[in-house]
mmCIF file as Biopython writes it, N, C-alpha, C and O atoms, coordinates in Angstrom:
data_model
#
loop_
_atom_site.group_PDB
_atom_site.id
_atom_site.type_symbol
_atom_site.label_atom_id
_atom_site.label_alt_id
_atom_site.label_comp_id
_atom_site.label_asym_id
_atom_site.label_entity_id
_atom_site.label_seq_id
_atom_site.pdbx_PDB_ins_code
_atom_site.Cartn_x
_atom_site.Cartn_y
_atom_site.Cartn_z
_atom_site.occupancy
_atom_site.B_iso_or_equiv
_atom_site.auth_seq_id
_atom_site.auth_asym_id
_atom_site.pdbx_PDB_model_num
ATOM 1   N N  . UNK A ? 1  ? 88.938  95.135  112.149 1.0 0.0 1  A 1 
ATOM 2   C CA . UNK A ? 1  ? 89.326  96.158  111.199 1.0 0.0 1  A 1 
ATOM 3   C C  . UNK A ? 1  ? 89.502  97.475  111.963 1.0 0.0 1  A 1 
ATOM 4   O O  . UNK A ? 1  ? 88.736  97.937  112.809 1.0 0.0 1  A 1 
ATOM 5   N N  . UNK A ? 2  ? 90.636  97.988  111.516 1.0 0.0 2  A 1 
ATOM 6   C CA . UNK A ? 2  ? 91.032  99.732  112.153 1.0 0.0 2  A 1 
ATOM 7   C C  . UNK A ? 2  ? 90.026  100.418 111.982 1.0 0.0 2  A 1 
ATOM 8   O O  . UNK A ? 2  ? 89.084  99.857  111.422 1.0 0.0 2  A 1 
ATOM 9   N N  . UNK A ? 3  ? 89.898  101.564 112.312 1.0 0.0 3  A 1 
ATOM 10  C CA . UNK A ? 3  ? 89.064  102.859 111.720 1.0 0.0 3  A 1 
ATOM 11  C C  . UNK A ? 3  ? 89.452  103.080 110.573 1.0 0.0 3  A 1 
ATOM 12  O O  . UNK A ? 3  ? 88.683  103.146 109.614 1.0 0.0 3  A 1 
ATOM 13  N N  . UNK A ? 4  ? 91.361  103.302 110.464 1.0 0.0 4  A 1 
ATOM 14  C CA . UNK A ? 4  ? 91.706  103.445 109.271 1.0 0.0 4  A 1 
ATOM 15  C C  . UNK A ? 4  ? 91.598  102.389 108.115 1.0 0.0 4  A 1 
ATOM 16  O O  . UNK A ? 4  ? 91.352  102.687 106.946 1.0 0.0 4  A 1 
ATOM 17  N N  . UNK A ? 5  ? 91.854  100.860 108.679 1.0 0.0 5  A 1 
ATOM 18  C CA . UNK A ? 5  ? 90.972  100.232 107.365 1.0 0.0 5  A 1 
ATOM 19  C C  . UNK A ? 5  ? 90.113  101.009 106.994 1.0 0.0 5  A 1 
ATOM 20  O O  . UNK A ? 5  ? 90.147  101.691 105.970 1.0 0.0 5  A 1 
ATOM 21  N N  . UNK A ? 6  ? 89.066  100.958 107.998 1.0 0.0 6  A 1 
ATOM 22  C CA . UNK A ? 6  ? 88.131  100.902 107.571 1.0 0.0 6  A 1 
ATOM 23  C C  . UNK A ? 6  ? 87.574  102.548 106.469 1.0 0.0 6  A 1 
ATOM 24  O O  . UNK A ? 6  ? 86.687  102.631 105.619 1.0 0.0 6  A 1 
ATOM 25  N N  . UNK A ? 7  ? 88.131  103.160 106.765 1.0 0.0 7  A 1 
ATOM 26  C CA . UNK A ? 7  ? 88.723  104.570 105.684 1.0 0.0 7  A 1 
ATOM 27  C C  . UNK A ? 7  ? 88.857  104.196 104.439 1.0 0.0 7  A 1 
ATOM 28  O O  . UNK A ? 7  ? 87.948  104.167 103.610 1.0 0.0 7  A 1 
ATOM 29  N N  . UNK A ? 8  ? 89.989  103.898 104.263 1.0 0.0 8  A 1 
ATOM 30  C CA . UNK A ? 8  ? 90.502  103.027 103.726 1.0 0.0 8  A 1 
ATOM 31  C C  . UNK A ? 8  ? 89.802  102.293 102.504 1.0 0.0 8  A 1 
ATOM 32  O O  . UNK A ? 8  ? 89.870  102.733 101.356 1.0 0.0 8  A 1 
ATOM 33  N N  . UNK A ? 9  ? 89.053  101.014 102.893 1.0 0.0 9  A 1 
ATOM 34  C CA . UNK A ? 9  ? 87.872  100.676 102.404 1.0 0.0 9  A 1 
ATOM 35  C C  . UNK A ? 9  ? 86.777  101.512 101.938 1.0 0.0 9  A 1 
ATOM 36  O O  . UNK A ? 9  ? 86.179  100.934 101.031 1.0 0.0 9  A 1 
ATOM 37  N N  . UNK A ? 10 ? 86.280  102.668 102.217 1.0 0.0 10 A 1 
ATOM 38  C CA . UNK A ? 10 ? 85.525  103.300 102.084 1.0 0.0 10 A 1 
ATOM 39  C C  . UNK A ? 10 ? 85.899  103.905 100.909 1.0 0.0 10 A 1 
ATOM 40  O O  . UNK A ? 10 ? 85.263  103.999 99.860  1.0 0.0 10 A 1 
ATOM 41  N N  . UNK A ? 11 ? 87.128  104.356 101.223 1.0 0.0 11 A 1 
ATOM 42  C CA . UNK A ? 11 ? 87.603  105.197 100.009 1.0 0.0 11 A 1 
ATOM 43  C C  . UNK A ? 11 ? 87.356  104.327 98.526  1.0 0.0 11 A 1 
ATOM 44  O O  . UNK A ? 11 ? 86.822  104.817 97.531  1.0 0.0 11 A 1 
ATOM 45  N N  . UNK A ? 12 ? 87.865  102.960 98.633  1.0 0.0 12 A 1 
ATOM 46  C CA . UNK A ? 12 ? 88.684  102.341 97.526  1.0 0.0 12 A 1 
ATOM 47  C C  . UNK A ? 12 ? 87.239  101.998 96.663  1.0 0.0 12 A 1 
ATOM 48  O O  . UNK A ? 12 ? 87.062  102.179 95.458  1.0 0.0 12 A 1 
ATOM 49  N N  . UNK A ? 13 ? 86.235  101.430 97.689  1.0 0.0 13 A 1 
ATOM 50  C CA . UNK A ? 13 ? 84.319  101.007 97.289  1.0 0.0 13 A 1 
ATOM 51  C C  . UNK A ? 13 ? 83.734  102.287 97.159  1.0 0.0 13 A 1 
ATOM 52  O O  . UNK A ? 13 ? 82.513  102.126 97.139  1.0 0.0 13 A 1 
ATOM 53  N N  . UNK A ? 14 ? 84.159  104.014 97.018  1.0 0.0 14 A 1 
ATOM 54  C CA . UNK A ? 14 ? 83.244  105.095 96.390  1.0 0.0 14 A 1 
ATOM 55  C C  . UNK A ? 14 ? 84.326  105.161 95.273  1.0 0.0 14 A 1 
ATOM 56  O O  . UNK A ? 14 ? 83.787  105.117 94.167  1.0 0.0 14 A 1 
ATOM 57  N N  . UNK A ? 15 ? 85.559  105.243 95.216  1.0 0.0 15 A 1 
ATOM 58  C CA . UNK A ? 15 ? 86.282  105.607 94.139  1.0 0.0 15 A 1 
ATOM 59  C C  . UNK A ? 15 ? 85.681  104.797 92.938  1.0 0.0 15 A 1 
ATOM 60  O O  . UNK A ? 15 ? 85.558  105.308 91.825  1.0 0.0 15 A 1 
ATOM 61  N N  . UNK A ? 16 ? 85.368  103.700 93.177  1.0 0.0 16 A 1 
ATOM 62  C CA . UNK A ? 16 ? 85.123  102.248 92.206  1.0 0.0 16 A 1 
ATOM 63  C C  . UNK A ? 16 ? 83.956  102.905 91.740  1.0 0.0 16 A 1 
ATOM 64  O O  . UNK A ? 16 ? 83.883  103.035 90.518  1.0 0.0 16 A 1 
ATOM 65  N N  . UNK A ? 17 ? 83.068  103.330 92.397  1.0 0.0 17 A 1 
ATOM 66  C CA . UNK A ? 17 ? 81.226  103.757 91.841  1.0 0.0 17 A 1 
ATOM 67  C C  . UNK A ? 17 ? 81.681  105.055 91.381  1.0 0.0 17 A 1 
ATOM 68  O O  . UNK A ? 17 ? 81.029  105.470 90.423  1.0 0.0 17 A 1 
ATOM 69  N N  . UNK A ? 18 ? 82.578  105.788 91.770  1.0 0.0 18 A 1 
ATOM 70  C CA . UNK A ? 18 ? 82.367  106.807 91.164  1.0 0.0 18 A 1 
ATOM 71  C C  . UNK A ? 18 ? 83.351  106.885 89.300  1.0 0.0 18 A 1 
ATOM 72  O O  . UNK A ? 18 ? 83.337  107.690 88.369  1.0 0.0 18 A 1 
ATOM 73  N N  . UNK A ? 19 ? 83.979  105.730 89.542  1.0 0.0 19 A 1 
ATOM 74  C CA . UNK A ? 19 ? 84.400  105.482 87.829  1.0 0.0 19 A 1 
ATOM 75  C C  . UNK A ? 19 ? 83.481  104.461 86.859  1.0 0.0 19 A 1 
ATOM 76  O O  . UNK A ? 19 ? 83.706  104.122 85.697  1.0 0.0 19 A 1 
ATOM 77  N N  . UNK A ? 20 ? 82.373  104.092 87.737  1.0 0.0 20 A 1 
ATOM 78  C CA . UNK A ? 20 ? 81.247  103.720 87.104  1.0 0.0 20 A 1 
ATOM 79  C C  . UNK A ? 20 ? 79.810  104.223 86.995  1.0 0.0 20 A 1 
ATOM 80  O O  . UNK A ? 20 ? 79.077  103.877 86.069  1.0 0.0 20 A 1 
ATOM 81  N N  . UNK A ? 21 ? 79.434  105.041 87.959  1.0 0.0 21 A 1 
ATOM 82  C CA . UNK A ? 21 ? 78.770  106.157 87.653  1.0 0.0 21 A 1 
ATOM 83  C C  . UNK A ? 21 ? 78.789  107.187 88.511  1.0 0.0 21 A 1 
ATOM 84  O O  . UNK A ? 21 ? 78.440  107.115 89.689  1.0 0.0 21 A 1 
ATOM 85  N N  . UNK A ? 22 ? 79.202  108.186 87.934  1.0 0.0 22 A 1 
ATOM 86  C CA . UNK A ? 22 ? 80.248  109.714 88.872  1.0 0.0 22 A 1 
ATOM 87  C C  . UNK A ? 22 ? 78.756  110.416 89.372  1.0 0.0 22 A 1 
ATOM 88  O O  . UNK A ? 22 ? 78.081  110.764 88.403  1.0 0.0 22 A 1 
ATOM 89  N N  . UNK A ? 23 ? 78.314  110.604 90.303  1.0 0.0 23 A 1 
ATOM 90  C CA . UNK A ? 23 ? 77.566  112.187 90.619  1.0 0.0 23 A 1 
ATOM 91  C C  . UNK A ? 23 ? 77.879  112.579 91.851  1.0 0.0 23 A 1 
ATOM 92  O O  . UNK A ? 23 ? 78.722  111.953 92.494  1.0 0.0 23 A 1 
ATOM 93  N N  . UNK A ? 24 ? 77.209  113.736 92.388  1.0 0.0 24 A 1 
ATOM 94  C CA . UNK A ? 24 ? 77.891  114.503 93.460  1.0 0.0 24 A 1 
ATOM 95  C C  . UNK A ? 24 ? 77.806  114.087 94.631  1.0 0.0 24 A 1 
ATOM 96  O O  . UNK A ? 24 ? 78.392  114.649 95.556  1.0 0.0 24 A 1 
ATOM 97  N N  . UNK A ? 25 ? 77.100  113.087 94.775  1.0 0.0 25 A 1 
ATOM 98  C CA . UNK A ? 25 ? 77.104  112.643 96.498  1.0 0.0 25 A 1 
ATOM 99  C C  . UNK A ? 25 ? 77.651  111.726 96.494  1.0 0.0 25 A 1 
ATOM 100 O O  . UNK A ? 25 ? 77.750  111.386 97.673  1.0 0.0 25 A 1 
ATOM 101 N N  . UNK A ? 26 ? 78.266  110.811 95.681  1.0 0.0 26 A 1 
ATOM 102 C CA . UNK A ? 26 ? 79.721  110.176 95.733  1.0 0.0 26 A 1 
ATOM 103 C C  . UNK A ? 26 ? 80.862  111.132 95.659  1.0 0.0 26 A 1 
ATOM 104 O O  . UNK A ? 26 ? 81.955  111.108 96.225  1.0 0.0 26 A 1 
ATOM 105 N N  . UNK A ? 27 ? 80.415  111.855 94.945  1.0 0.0 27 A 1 
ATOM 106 C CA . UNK A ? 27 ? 81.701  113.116 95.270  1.0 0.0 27 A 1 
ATOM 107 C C  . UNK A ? 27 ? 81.883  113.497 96.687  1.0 0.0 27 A 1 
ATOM 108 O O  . UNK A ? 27 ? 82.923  113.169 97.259  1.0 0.0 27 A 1 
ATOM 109 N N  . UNK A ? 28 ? 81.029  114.110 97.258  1.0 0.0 28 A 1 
ATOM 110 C CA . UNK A ? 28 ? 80.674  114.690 98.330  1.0 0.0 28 A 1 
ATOM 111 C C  . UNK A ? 28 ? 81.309  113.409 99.345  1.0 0.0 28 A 1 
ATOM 112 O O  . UNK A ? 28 ? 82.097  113.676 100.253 1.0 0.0 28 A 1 
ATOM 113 N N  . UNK A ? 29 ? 80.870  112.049 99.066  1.0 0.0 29 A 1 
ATOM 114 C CA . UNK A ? 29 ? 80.994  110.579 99.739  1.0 0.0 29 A 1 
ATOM 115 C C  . UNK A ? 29 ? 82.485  110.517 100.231 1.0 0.0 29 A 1 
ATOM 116 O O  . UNK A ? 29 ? 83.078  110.275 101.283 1.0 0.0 29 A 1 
ATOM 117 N N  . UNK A ? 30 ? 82.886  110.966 98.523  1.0 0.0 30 A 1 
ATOM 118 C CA . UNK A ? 30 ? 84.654  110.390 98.564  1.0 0.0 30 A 1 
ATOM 119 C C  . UNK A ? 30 ? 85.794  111.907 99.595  1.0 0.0 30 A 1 
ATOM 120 O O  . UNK A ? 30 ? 86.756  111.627 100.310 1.0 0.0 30 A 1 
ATOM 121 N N  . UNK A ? 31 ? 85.257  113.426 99.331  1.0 0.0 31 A 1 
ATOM 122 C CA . UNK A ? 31 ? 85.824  113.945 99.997  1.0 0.0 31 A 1 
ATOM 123 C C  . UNK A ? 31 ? 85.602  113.936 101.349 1.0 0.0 31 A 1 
ATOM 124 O O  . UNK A ? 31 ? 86.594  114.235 102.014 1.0 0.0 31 A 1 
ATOM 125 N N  . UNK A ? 32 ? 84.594  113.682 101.961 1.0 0.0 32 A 1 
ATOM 126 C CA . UNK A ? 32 ? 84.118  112.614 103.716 1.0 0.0 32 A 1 
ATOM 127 C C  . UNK A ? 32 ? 85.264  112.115 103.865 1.0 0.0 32 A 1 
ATOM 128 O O  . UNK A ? 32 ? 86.206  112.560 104.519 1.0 0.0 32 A 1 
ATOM 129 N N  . UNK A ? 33 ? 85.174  110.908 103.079 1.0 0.0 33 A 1 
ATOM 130 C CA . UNK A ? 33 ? 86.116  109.948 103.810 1.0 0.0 33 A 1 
ATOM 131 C C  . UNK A ? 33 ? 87.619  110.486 103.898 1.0 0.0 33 A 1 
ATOM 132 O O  . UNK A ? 33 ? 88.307  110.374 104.913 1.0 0.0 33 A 1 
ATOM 133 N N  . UNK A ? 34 ? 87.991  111.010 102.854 1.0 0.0 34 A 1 
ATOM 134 C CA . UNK A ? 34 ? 89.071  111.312 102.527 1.0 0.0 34 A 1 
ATOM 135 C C  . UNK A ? 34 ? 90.008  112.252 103.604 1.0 0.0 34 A 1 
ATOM 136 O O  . UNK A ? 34 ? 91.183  112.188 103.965 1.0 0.0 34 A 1 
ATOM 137 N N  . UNK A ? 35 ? 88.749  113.250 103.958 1.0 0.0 35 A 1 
ATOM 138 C CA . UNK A ? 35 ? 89.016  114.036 105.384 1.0 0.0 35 A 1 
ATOM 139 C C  . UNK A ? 35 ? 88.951  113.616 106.853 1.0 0.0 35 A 1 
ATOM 140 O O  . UNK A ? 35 ? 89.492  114.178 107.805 1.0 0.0 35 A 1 
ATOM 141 N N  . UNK A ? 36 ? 88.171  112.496 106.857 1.0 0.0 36 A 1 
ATOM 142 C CA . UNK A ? 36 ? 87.927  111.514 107.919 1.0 0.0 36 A 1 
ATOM 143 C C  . UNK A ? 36 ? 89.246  110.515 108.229 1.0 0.0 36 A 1 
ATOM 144 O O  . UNK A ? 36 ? 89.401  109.937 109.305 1.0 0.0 36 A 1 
ATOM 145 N N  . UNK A ? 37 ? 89.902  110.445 107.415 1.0 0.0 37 A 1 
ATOM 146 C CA . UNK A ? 37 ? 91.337  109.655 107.432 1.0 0.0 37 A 1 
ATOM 147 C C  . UNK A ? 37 ? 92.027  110.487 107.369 1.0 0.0 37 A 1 
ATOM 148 O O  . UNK A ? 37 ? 92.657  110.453 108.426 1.0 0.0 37 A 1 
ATOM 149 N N  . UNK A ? 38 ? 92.354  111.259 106.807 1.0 0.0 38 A 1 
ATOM 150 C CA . UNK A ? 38 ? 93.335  112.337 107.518 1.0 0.0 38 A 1 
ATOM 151 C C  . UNK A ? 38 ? 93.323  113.211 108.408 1.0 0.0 38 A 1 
ATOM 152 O O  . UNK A ? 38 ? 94.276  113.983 108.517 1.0 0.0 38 A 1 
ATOM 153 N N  . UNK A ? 39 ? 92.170  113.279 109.290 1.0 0.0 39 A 1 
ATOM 154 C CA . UNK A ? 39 ? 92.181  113.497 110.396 1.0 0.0 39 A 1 
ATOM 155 C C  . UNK A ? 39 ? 92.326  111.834 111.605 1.0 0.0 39 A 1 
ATOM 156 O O  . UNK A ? 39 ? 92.636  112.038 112.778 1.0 0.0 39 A 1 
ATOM 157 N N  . UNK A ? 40 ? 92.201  111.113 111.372 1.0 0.0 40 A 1 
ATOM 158 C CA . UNK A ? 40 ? 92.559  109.892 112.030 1.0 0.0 40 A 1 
ATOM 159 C C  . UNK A ? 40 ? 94.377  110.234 111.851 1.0 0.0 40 A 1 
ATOM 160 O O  . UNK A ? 40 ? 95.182  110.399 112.769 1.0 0.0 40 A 1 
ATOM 161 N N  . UNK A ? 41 ? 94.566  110.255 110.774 1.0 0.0 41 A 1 
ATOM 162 C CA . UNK A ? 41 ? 95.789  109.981 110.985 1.0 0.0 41 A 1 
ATOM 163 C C  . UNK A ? 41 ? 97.022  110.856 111.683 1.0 0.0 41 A 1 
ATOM 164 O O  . UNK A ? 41 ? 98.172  110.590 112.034 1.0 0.0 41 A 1 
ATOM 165 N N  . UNK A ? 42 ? 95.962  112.343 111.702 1.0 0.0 42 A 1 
ATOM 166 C CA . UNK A ? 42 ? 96.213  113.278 112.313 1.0 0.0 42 A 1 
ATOM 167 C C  . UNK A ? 42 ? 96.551  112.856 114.319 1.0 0.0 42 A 1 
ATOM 168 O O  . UNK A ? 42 ? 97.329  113.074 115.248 1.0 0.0 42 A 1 
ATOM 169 N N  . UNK A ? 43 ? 95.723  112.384 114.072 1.0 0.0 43 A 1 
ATOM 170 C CA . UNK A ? 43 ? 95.601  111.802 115.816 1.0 0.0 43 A 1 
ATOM 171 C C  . UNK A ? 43 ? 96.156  110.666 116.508 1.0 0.0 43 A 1 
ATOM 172 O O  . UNK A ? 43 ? 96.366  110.415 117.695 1.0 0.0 43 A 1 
ATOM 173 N N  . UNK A ? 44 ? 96.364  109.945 115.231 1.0 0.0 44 A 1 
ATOM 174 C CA . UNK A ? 44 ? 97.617  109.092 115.296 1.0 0.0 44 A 1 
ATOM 175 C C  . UNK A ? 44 ? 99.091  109.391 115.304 1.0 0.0 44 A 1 
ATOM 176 O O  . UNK A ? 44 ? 100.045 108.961 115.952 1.0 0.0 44 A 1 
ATOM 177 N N  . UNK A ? 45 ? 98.953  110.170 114.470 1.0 0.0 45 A 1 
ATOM 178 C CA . UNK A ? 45 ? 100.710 110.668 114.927 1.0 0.0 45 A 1 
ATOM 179 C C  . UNK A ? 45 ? 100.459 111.845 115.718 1.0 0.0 45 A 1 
ATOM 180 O O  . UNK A ? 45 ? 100.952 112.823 115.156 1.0 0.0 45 A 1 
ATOM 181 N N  . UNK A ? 46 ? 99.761  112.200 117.041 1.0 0.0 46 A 1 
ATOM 182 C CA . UNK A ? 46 ? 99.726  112.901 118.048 1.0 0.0 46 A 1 
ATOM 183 C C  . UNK A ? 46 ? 100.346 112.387 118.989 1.0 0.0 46 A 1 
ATOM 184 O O  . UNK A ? 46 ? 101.260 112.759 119.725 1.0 0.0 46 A 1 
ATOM 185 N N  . UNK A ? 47 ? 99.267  110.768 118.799 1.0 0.0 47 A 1 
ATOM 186 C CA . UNK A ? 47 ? 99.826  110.037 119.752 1.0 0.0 47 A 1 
ATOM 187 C C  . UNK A ? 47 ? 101.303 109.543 119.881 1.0 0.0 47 A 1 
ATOM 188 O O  . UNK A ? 47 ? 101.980 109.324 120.885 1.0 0.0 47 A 1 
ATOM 189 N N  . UNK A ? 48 ? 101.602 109.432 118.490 1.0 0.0 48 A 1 
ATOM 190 C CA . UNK A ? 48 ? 102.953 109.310 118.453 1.0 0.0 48 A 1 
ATOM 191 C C  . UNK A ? 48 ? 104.205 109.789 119.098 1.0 0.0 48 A 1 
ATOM 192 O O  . UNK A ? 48 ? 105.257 109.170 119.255 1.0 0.0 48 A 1 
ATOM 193 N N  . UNK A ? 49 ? 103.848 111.207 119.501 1.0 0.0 49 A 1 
ATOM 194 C CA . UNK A ? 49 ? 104.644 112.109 119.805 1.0 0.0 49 A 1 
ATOM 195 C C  . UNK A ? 49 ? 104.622 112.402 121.868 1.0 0.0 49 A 1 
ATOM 196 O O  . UNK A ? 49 ? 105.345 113.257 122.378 1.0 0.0 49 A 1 
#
């Protein structure tokens, strides 16, 4: 699995808990990851270039 799977995944298994029970450190959980993959992907298309 990528890093970005694995992002990815992370995202899709806090989004799920947090539409079954919402509080702030799944909040806190989901904007992590969320910034953690877009900075991956940031560095991926660095490399790109």
């Amino acid at each position: 699995m990528t890093k970005k799977e694995e992002y990815e995944l992370k995202l899709k298994i806090i989004g799920q808990w947090i539409e079954i029970k919402p509080n702030e450190e799944l909040m806190e959980s989901l904007k992590n990851a969320q910034r953690e993959l877009k900075e991956l992907e940031l560095v991926e298309y660095q490399r790109e270039l």
